[in-house]
N, C-alpha and C positions, 0 to 999 in steps of 0.2 A: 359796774353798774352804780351810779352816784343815787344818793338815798333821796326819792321825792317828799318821806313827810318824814323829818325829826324833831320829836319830841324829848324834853330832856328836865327830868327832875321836875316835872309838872304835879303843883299841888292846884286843887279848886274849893274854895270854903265859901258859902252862901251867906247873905246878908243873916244875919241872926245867927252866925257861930257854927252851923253844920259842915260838919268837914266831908264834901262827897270824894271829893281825891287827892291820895298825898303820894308823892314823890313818883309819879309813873313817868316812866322812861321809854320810849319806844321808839325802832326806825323799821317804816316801810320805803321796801324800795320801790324803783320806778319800775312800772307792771307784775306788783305783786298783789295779790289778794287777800285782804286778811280778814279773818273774822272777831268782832269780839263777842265773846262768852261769858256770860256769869249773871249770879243769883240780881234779883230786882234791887236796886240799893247801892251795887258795885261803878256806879258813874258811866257805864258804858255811854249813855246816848250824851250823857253833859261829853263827853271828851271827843264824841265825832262833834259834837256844836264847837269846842274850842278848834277843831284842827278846821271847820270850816270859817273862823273866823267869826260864830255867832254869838259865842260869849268869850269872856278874856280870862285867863287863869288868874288866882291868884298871887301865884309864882313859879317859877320856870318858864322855859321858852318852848316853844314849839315855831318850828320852820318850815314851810312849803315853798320847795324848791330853792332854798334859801334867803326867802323873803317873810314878811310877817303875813300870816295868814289873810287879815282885814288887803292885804296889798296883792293877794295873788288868788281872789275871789274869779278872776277873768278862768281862773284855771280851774274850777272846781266847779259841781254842780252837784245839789243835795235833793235825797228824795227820801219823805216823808212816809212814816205811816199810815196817814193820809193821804189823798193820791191829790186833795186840795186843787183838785181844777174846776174853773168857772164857767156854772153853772147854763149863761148866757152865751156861751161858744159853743161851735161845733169842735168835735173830736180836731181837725184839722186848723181849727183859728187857735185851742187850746198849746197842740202841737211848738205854734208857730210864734205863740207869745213873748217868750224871750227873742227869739228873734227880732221880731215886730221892735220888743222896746228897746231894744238893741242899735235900731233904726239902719235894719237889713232894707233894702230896696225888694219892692213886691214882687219883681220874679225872679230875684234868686231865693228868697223866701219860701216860695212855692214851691222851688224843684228842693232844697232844702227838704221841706216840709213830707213831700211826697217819698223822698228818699227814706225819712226817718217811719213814713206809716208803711213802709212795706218793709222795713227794718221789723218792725215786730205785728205785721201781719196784719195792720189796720184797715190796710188800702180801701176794703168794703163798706169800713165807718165811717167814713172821711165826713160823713155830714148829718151822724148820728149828736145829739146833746146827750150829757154825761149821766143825765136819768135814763136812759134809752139804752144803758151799757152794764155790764154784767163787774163785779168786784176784781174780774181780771183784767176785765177789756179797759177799766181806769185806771187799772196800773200800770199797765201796757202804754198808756197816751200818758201817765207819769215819767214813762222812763223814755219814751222816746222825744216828749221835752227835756228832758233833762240832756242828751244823748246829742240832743239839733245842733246845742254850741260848741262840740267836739271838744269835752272838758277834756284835761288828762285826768283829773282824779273823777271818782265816782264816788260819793258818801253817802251810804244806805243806812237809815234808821230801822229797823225790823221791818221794812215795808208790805212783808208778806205775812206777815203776822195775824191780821184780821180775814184770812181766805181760808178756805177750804183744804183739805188737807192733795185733793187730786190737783185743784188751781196753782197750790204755792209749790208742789211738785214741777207741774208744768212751767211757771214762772221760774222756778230754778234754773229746770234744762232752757230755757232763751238768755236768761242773764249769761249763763256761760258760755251759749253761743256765740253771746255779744262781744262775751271779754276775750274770747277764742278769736275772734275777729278783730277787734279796734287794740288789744292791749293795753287797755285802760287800768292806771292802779284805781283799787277799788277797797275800800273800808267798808264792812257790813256789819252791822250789829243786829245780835241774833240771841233769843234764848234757846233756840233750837238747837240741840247737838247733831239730830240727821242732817241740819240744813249748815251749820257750820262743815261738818265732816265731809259732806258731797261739794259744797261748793270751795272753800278755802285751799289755798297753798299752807297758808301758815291760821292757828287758833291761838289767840290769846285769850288767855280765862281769866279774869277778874275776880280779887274777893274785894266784899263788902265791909263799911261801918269802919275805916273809909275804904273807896276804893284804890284798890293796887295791883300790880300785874302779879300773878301766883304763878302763872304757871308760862311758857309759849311754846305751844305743839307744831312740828313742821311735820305737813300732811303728807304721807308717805303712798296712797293712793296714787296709780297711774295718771298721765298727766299727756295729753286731756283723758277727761274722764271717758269713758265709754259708757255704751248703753247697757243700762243693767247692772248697772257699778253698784247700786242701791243692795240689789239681792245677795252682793257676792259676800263669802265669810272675810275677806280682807277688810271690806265696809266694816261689816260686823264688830270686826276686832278692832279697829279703828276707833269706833266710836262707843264701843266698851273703854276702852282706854280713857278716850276724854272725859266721857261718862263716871268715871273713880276719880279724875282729878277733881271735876266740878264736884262730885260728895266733899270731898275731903276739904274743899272749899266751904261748904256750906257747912259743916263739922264743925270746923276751927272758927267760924263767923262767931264775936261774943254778942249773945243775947240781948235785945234792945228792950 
């Protein structure tokens, strides 16, 4: 299996001399899942931006698919903790917007579109506006825009992060549904250890100040998950585990 994102000896320093990430090294392969993990400070979201191409390291390389990230944008599609759809659309014109600017022809567009709302169950919204839609149901039309232009990678910022604890459960079980389905490589960043441990193949945890890879857990959890994976004492143990590495991250972090 040839590696879809390699990262290699990647540092990031911000204008004004803050060093967010020095020497992370990483290789996801093609249709792995990974999660990253760690304390507020450890550069998680700056390094899904550098591998999407939306900021530039300050050294080292990162590779997608063998190319510079800025060159293999066609392949990836990212999604916000925001779910940042406009306001002036319906659930279905939002959908269909990459597309649109894409300059997809209007009915392949449409079957497109329609594929993607019954992909995550919108079919009934199709012509609700984004006030009219509940903190899931825009997440939902987040991701099945993102989903329309058949990326291979998938780059999740905490996206479920501002929901509910029953909502981002639920959004969990569909995103794996999804990845169960399409085989999309997927980077999530997450402060969750439940939501890291239920959904990831592999976790990578992050320490801060700067950040660096501390630890990478290969999730031992059955695969696909079953239902009710959540209750069982294997979860349990699992995510006690990651749970002691993330302290011992946060232990060692020196004092700012």
């Amino acid at each position: 299996m040839s590696a879809d994102i390699v990262i290699s000896q990647v540092s990031k320093q911000f204008r004004g001399g803050a060093l967010a990430l020095q020497d992370v090294s990483l290789q996801v392969e093609d249709g792995d899942f990974v999660s990253l993990l760690g304390p507020s400070g450890c550069g998680k979201s700056t390094l899904l931006k550098m591998i999407a191409g939306l900021t530039l390291p300050s050294s080292g390389t990162i590779a997608v698919d063998g190319i510079l990230p800025a060159n293999a944008r066609q392949l990836m599609s990212f999604i916000f903790q925001d779910p940042t759809l406009l306001p002036w659309r319906t659930v279905e014109e939002n959908v269909g917007l990459g597309l649109e600017l894409g300059g997809m022809a209007a009915a392949p567009r449409k079957a497109k579109v329609e594929e993607m709302l019954e992909l995550v169950g919108l079919t009934a919204a199709r012509t609700r506006y984004p006030r009219q839609l509940s903190g899931g149901m825009k997440m939902r039309v987040s991701i099945a825009r993102a989903l329309a232009s058949r990326p291979s990678i998938l780059l999740l910022d905490e996206p479920f992060a501002a929901l509910d604890e029953m909502t981002r459960d639920r959004l969990n079980d569909e995103l794996l549904r999804l990845y169960a389905e399409r085989q999309q490589t997927m980077v999530f960043v997450t402060h969750s250890v439940a939501e890291a441990v239920f959904l990831s193949r592999r976790i990578v945890i992050l320490a801060p100040h700067p950040g660096r890879v501390a630890h990478i857990v290969t999730n031992d959890l059955p695969w696909p998950r079953p239902a009710g994976i959540r209750l069982s004492a294997e979860f349990d143990a699992q995510a006690a585990y990651v749970s002691r590495l993330l302290r011992g991250v946060h232990a060692e972090a020196p004092s700012l």
